[in-house]
LOKOL-291112 format. One record per residue: x, y, z of N, C-alpha, C, CB in turn; residue in one letter. Coordinates in steps of 0.1 Angstrom, whole numbers, padded with zeros to 4 digits, always signed. Glycine has a CB too. Layout:
! LOKOL-291112
XYZXYZXYZXYZA;...
//
This chain:
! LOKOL-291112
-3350+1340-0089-3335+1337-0091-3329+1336-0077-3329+1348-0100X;-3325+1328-0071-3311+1324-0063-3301+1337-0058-3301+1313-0073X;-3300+1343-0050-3289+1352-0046-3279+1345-0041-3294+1363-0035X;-3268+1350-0043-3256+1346-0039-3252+1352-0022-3246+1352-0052X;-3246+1342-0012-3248+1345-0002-3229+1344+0001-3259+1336+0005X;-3229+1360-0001-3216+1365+0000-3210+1366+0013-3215+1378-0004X;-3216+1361+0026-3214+1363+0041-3197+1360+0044-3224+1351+0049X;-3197+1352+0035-3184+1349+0041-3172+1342+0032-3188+1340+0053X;-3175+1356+0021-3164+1362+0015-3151+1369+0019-3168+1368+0008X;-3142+1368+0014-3128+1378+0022-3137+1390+0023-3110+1382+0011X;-3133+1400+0030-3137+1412+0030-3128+1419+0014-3132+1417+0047X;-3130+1425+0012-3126+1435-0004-3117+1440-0004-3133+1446-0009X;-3113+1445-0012-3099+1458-0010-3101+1469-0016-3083+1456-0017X;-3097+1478-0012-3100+1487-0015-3089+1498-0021-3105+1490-0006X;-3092+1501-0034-3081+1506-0039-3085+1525-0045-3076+1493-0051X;-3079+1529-0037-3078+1548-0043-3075+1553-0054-3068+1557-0038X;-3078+1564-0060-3069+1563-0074-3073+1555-0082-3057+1559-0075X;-3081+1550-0081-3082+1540-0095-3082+1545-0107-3094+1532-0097X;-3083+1553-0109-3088+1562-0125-3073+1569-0128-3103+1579-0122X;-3064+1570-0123-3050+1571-0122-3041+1563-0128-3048+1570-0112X;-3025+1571-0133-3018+1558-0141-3017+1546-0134-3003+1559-0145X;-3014+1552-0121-3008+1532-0111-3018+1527-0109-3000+1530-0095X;-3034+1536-0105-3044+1526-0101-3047+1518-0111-3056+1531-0095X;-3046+1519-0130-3048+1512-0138-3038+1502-0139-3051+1518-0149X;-3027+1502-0134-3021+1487-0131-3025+1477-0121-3009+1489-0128X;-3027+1486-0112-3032+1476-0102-3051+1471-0112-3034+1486-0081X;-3057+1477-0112-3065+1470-0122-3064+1462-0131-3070+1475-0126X;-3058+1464-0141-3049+1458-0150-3046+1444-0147-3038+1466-0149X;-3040+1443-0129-3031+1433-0128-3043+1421-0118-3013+1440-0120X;-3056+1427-0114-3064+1419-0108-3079+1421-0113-3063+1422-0095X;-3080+1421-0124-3092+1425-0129-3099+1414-0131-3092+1431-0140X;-3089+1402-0130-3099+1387-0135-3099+1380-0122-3092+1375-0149X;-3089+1382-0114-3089+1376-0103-3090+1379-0091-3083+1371-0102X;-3091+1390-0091-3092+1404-0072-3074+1399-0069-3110+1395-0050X;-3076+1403-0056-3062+1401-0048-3066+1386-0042-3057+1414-0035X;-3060+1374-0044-3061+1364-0034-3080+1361-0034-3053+1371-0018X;-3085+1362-0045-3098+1359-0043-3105+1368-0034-3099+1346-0037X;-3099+1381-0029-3107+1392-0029-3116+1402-0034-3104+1395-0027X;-3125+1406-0037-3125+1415-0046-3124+1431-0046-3134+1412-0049X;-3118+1432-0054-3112+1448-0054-3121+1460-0059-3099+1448-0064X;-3123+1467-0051-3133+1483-0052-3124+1491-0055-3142+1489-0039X;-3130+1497-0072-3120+1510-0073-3130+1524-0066-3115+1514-0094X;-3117+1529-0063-3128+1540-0058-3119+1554-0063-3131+1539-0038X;-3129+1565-0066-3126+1574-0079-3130+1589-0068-3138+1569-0096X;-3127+1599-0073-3137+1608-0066-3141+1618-0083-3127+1619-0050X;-3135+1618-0087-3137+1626-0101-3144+1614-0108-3122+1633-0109X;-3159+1613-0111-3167+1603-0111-3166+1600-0126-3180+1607-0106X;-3172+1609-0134-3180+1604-0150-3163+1602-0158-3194+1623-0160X;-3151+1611-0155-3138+1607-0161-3131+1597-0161-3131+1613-0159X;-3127+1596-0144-3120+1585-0142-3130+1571-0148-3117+1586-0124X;-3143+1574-0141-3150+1558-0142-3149+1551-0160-3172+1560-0137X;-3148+1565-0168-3145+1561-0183-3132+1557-0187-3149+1570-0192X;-3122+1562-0179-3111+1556-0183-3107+1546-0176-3101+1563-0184X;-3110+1542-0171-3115+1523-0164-3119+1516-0175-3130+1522-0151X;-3131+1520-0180-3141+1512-0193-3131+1516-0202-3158+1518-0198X;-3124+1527-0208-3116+1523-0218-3105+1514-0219-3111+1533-0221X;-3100+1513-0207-3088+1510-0210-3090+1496-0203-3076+1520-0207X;-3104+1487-0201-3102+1475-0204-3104+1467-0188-3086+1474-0211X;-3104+1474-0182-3098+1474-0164-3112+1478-0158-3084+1488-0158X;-3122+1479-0160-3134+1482-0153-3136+1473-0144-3144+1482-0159X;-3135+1479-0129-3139+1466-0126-3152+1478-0116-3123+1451-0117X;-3163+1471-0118-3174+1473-0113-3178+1468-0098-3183+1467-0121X;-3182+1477-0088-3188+1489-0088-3178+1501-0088-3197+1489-0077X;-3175+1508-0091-3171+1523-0087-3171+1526-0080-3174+1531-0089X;-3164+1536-0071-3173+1542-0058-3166+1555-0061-3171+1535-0040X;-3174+1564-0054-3173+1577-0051-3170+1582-0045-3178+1582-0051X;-3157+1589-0040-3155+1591-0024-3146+1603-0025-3148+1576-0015X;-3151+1618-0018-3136+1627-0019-3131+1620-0002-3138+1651-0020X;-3118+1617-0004-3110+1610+0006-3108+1622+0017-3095+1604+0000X;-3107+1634+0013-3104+1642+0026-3119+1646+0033-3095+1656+0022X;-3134+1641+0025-3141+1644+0038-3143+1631+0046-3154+1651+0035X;-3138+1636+0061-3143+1623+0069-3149+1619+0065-3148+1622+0078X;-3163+1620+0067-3179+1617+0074-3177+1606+0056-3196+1636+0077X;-3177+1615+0043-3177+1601+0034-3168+1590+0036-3173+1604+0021X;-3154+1592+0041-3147+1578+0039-3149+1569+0050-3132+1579+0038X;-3152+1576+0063-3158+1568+0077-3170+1558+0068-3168+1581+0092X;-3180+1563+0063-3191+1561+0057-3187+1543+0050-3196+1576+0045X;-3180+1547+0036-3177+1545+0029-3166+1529+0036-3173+1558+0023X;-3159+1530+0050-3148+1521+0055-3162+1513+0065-3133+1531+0064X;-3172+1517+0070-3179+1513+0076-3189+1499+0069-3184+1524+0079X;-3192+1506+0055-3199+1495+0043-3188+1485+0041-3202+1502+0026X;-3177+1486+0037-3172+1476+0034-3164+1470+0042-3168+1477+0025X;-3156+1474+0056-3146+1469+0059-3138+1459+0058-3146+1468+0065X;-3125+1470+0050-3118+1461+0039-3106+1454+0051-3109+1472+0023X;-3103+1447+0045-3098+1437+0047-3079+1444+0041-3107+1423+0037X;-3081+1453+0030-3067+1459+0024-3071+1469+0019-3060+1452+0013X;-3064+1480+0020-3066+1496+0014-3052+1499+0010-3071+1509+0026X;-3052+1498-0011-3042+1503-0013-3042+1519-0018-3037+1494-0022X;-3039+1527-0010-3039+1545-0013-3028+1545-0020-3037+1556+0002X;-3036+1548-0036-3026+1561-0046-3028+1572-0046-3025+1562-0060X;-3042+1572-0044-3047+1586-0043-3040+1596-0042-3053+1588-0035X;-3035+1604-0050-3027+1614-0047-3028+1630-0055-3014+1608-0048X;-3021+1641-0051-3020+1653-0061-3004+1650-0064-3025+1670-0054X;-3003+1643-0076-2989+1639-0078-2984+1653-0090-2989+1621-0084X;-2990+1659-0095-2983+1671-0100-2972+1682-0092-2994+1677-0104X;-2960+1681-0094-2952+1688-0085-2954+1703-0087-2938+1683-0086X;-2955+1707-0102-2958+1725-0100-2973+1725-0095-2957+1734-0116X;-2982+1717-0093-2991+1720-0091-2996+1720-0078-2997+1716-0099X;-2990+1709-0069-2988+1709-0057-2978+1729-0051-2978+1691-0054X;-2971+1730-0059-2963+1745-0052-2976+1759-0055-2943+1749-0064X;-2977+1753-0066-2988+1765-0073-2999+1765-0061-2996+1759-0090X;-3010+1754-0053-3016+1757-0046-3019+1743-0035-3026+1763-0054X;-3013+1754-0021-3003+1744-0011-3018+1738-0008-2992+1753+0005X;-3035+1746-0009-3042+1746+0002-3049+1725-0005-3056+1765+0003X;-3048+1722-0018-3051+1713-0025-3037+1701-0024-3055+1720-0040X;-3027+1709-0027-3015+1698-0019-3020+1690-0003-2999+1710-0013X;-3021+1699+0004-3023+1698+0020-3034+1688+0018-3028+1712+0029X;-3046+1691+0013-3060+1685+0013-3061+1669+0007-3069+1695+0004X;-3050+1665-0008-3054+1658-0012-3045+1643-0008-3056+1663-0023X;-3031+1654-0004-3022+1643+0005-3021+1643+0015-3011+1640+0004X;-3028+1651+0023-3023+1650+0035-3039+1644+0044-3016+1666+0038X;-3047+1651+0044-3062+1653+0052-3067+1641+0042-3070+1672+0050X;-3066+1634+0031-3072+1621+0025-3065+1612+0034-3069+1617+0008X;-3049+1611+0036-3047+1602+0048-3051+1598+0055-3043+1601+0053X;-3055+1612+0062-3053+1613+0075-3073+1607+0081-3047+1633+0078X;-3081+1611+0070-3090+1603+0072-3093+1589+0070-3096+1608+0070X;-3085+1586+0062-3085+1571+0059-3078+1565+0075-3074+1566+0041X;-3071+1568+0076-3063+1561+0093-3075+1564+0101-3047+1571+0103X;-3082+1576+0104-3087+1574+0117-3102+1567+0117-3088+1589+0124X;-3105+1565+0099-3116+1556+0099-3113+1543+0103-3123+1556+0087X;-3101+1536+0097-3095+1528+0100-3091+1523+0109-3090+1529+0097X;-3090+1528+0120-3087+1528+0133-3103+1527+0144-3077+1543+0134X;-3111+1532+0141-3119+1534+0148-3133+1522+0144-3121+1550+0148X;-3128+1518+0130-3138+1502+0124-3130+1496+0116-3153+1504+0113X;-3120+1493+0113-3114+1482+0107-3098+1481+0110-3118+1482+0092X;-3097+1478+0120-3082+1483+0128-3071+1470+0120-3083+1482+0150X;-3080+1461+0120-3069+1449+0113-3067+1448+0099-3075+1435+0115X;-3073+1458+0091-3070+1461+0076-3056+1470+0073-3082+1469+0069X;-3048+1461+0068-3038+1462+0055-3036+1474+0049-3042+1454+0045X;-3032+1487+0054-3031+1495+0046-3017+1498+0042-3038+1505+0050X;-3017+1499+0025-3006+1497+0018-3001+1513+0012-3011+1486+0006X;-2995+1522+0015-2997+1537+0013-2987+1539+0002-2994+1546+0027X;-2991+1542-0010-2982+1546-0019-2977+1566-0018-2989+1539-0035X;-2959+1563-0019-2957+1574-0015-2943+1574-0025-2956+1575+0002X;-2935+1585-0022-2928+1589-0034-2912+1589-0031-2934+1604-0038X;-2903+1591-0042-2890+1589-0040-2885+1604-0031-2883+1587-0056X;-2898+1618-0037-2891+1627-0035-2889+1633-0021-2896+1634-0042X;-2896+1625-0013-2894+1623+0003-2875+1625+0006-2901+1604+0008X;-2866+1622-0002-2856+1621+0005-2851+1639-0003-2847+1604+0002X;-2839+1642+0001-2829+1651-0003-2824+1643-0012-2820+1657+0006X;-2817+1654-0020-2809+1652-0035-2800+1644-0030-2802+1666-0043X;-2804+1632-0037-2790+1620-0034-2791+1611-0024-2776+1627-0030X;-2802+1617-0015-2808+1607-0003-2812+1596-0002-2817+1609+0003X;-2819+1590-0017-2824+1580-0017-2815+1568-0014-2830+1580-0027X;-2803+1569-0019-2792+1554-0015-2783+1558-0002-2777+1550-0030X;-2790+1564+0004-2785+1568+0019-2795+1571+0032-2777+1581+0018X;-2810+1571+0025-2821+1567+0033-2818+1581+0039-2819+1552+0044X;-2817+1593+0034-2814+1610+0037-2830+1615+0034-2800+1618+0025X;-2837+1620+0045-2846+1626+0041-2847+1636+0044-2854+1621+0043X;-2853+1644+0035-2849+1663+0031-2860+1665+0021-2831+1667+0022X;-2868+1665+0017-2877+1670+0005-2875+1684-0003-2891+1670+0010X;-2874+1684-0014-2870+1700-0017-2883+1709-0022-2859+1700-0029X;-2896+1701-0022-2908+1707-0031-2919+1705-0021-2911+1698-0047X;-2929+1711-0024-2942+1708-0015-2948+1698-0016-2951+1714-0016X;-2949+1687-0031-2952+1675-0028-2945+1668-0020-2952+1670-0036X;-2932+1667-0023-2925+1660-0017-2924+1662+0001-2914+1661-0025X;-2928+1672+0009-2932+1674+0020-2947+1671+0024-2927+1686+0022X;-2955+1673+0016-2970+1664+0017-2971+1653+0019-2977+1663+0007X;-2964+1647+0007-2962+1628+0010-2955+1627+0021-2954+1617-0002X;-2947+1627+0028-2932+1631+0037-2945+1628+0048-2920+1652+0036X;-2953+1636+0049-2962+1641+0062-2973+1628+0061-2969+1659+0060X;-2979+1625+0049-2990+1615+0047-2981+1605+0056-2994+1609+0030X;-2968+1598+0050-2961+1588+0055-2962+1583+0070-2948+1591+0053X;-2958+1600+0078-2959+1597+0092-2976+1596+0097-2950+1610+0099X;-2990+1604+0089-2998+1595+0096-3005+1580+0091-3006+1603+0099X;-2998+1577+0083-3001+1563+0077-2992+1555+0085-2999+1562+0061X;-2985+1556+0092-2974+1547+0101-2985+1545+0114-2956+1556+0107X;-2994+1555+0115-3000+1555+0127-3010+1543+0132-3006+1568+0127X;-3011+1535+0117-3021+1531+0116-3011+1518+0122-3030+1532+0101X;-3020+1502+0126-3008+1496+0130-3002+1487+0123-3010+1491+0141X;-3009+1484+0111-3007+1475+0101-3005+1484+0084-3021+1465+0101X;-2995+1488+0085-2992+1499+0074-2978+1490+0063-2985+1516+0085X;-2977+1493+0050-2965+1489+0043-2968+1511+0035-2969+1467+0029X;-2951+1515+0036-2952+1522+0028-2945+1522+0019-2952+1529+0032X;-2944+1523+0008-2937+1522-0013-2932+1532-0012-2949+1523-0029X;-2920+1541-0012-2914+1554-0018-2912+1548-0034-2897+1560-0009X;-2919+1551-0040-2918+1547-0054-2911+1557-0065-2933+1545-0060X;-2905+1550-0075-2904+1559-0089-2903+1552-0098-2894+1570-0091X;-2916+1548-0109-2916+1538-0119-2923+1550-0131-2926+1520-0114X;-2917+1540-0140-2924+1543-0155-2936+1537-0161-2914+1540-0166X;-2942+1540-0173-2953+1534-0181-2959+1545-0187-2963+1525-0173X;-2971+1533-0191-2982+1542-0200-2989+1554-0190-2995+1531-0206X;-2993+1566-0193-3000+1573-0186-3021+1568-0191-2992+1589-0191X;-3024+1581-0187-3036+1586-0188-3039+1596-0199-3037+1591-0177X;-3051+1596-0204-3054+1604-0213-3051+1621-0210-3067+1601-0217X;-3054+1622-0195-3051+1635-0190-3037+1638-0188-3057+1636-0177X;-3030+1627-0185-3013+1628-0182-3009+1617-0192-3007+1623-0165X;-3004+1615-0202-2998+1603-0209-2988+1601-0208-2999+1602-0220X;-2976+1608-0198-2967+1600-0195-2957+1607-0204-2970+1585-0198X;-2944+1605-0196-2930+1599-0205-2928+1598-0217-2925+1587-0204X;-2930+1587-0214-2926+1579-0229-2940+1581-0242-2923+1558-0225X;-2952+1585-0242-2955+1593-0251-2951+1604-0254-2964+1595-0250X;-2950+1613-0243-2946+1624-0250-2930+1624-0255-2949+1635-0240X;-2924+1613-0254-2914+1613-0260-2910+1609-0279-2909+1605-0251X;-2918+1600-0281-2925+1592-0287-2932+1605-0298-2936+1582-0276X;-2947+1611-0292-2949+1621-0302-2940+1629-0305-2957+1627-0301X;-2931+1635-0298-2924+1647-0300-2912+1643-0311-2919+1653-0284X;-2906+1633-0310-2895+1625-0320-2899+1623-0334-2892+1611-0315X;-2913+1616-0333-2923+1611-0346-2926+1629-0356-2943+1601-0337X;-2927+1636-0348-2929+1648-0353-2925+1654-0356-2933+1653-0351X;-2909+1652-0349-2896+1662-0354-2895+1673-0348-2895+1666-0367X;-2900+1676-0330-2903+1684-0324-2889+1680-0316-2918+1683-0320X;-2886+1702-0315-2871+1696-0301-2874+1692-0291-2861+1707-0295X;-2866+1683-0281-2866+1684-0272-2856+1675-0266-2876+1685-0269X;-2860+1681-0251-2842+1680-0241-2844+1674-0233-2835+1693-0234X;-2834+1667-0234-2834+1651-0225-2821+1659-0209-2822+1630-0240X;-2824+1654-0204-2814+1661-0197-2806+1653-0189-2818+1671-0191X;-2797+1651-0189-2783+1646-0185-2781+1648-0173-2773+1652-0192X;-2787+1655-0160-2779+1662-0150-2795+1654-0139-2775+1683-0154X;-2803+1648-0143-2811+1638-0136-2810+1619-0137-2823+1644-0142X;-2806+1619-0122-2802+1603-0123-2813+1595-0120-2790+1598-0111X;-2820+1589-0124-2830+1576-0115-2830+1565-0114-2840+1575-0116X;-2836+1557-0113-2837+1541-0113-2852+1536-0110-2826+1535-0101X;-2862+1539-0123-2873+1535-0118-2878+1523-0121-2881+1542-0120X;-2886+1519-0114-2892+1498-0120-2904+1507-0127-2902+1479-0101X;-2910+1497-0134-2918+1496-0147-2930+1496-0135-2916+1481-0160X;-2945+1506-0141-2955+1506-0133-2964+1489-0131-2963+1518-0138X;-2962+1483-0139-2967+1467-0139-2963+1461-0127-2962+1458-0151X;-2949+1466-0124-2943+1460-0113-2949+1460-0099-2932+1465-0112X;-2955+1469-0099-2957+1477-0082-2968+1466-0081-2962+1499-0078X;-2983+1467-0087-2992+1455-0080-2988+1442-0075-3001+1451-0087X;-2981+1435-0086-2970+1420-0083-2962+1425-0069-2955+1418-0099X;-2952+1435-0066-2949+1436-0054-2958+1439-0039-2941+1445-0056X;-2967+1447-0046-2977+1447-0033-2985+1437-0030-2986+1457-0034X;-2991+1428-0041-2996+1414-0037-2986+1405-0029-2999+1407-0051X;-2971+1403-0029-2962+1398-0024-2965+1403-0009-2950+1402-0031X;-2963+1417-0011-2963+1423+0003-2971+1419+0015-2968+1436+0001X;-2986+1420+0011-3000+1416+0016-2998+1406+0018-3011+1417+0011X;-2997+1390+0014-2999+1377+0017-2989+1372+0026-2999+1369+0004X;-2976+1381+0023-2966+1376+0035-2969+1386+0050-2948+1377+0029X;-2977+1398+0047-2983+1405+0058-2965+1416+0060-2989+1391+0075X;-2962+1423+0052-2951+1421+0052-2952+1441+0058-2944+1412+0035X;-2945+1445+0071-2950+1461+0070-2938+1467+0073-2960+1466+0080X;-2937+1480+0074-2925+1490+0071-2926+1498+0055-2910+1480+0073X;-2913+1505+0059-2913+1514+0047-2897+1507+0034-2908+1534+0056X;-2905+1507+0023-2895+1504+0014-2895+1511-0002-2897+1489+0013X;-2883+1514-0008-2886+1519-0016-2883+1509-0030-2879+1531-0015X;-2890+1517-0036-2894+1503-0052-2888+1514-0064-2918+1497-0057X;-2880+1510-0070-2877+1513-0080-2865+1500-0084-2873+1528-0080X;-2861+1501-0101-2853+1494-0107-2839+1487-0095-2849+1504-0119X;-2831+1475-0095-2817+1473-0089-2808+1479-0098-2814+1459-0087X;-2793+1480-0093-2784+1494-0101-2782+1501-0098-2787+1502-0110X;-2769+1511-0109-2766+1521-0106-2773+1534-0111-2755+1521-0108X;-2786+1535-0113-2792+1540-0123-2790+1547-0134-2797+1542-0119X;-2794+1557-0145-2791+1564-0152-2795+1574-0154-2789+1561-0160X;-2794+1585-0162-2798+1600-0163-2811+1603-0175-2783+1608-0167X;-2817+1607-0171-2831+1602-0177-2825+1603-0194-2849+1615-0172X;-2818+1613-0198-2811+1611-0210-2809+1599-0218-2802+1615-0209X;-2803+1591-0210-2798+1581-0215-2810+1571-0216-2786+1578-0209X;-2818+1571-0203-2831+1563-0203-2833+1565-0217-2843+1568-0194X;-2840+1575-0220-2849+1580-0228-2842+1576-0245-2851+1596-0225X;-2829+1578-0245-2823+1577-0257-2824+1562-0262-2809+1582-0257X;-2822+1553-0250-2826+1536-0248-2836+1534-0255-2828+1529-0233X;-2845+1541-0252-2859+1541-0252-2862+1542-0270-2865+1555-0241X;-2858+1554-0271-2856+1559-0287-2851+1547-0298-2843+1572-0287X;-2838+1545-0294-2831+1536-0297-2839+1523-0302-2823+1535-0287X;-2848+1516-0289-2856+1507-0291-2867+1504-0302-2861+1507-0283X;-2873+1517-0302-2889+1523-0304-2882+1527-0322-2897+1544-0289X;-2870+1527-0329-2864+1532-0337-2871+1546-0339-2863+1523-0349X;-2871+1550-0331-2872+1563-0335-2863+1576-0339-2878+1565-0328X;-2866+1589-0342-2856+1600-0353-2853+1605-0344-2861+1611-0366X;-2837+1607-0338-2835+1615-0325-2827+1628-0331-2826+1605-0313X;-2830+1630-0345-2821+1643-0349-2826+1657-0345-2818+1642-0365X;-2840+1654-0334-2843+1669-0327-2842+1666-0311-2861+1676-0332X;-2836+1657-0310-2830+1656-0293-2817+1661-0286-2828+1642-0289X;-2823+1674-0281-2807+1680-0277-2807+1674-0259-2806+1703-0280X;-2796+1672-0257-2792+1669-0239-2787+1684-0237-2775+1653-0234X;-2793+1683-0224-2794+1695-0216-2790+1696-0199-2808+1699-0219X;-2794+1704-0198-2794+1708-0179-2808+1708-0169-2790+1726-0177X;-2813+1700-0164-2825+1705-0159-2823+1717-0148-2832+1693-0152X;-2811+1719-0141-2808+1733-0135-2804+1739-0139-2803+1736-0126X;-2806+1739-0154-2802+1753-0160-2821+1761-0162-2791+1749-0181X;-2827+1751-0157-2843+1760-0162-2849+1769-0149-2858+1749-0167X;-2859+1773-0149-2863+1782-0142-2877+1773-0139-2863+1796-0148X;-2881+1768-0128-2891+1759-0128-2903+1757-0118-2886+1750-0128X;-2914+1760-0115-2921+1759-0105-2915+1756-0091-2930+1751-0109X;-2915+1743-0091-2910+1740-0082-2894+1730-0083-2922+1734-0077X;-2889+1734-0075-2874+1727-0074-2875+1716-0073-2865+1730-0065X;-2868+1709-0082-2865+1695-0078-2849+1684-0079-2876+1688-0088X;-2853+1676-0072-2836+1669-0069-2834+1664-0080-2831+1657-0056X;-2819+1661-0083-2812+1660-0095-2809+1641-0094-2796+1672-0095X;-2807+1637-0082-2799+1628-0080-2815+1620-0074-2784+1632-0070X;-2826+1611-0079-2836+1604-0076-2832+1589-0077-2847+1609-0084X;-2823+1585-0077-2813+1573-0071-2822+1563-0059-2798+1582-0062X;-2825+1554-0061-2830+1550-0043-2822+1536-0043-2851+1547-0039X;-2818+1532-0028-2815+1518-0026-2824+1511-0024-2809+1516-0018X;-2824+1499-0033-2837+1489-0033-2835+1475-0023-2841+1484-0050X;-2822+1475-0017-2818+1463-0015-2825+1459-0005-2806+1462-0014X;-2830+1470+0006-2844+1458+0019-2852+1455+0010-2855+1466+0036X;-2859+1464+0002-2870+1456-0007-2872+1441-0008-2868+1459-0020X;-2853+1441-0013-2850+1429-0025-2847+1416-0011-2831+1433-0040X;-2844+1425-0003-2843+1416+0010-2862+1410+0014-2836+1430+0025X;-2866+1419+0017-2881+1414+0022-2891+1402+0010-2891+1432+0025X;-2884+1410+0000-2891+1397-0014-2888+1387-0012-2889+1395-0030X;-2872+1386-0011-2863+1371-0012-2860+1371-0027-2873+1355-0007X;-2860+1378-0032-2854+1379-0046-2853+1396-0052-2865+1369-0056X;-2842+1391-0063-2838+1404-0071-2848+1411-0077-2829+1403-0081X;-2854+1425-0078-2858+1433-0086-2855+1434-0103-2855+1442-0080X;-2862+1436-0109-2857+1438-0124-2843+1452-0120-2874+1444-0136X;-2838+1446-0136-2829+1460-0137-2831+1472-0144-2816+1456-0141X;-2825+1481-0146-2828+1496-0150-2831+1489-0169-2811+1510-0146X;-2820+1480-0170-2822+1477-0187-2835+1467-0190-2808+1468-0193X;-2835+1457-0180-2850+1453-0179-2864+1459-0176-2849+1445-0170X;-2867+1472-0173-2872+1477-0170-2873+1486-0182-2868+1479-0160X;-2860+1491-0186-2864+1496-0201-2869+1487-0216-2852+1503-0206X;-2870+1475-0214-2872+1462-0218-2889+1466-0220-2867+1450-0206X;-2892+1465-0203-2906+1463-0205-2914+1473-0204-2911+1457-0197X;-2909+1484-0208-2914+1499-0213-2917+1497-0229-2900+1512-0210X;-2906+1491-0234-2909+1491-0247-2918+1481-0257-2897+1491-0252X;-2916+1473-0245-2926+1459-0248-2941+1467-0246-2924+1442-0234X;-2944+1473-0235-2958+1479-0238-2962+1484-0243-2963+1483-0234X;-2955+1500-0249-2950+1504-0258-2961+1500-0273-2935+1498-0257X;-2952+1490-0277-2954+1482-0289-2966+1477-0289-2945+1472-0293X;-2968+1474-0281-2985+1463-0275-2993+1472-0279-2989+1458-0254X;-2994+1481-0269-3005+1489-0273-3006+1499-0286-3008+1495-0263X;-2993+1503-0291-2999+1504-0309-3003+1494-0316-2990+1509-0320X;-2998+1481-0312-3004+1472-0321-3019+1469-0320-2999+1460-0319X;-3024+1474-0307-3037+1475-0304-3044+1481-0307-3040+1475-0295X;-3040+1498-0304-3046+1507-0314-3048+1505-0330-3039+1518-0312X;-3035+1501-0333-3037+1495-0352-3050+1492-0355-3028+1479-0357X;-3057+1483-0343-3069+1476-0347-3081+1483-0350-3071+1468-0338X;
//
């Protein structure tokens, strides 16, 4: 049989997190076609879990790789085999009580995974694209539409810190993101657990005293593909255009849509609780260089709750089957 003589193929991309909610969008969103006729390597470090919820959910894209990002010597290894051409890092410990609960796995998984991805990067594939997904909670309460950075939690000072050595690199785009969707079987998200808890007649408290404005997780690959082909670098934050709203009302939209029983939804205080870690009230961000660097408008907060509910529906109708 004939081998295929890949010599001089784009180099690959390389994408972190894959086994993760956002890395299954970005799968999701290039599974038939790579990026630009690239092809895209998910790379996992929690092997036999993540690699199955790839195959479940439709997005496999083969080979896998294995890699814990904070040891050098594997990701040097690992940047050496392929030298990608694009590295999109989700990779993250995005749990916020769990990042306060234990700083030494915060530090390790956002900070020291960066930090070796740059200096592999730097020392064999200096002209690769690295696309660093990072978070809203980088700014202080209310910072985000004032570009105010203050972090009030230990994630949010982890990513804060990833940011500055991912700038280091010289070809960097960084995302302060905050979008919605479907989760993970390990995390399912929002809007399931909104969804079961309503269907069941279970209380719970929407709370009124948290503002945001997030884009729909489908969105972020479509923007980062934008990003990459126009070579486009700096720091920008992605979420919904607007004034945004208080996850309450999100959620009641949401309800509203989904027709679901809101007669055990009480609105509440999120600073009325007592909570691991502190977090800002006001997660607000200005999107408008974004919408500047696209050349066009972002969806809106109602569009965005649009396409929450459109997926929503998709995939019970899928499950039905």
């Amino acid at each position: 049989m004939a081998r295929t003589d890949n010599r001089n193929a784009p180099a690959p991309v390389l994408l972190t997190g894959a086994g993760g909610a956002l890395g299954l969008y970005f799968c999701s969103a290039w599974a038939k076609n790579g990026l630009a006729g690239r092809r895209i390597v998910p790379l996992v470090r929690d092997g036999r879990q993540q690699k199955g919820t790839l195959a479940m959910t439709g997005h496999y894209l083969a080979p896998v790789e294995h890699v814990d990002l904070a040891d050098h010597a594997q990701t040097e290894a690992l940047i050496v085999r392929f030298r990608p051409s694009v590295i999109i890092h989700c990779a993250a410990l995005a749990n916020v009580d769990r990042c306060e609960d234990d700083l030494d796995k915060a530090f390790r998984d956002n900070v020291e995974g960066t930090r070796s991805i740059v200096d592999a990067l730097q020392s064999n594939a200096p002209d690769c694209h690295l696309v660093h997904i990072s978070t809203d909670q980088v700014y202080r309460d209310g910072g985000g539409c004032r570009g105010e950075i203050g972090p009030v939690n230990v994630y949010g000072w982890t990513k804060l810190w990833s940011e500055d050595i991912a700038r280091q690199h010289k070809v960097t785009t960084v995302l302060r993101l905050n979008y919605v969707g479907r989760g993970t079987s390990a995390r399912p998200g929002l809007v399931a657990w909104l969804v079961d808890s309503l269907r069941a007649e279970k209380p719970v408290t929407l709370f009124q005293d948290v503002l945001f404005n997030p884009c729909h997780g489908a969105l972020v690959p479509q923007v980062v593909e934008r990003m990459i082909m126009a070579q486009t670098t700096g720091t920008f934050n992605l979420g919904s255009r607007g004034g945004g709203l208080s996850k309450a009302d999100f959620l009641l939209g949401v309800a509203q849509k989904l027709c679901l029983p809101t007669q055990t939804a009480n609105l509440g205080r999120l600073s009325d609780l007592s909570l691991k870690a502190p977090r800002s009230l006001d997660m607000r961000m200005d999107v408008s260089a974004t919408e500047t660097a696209l050349g066009e408008q972002l969806p809106s907060l109602m569009e965005t709750l649009e396409m929450l509910v459109a997926e929503w529906r998709k995939e019970e109708e899928h499950n039905a089957w």
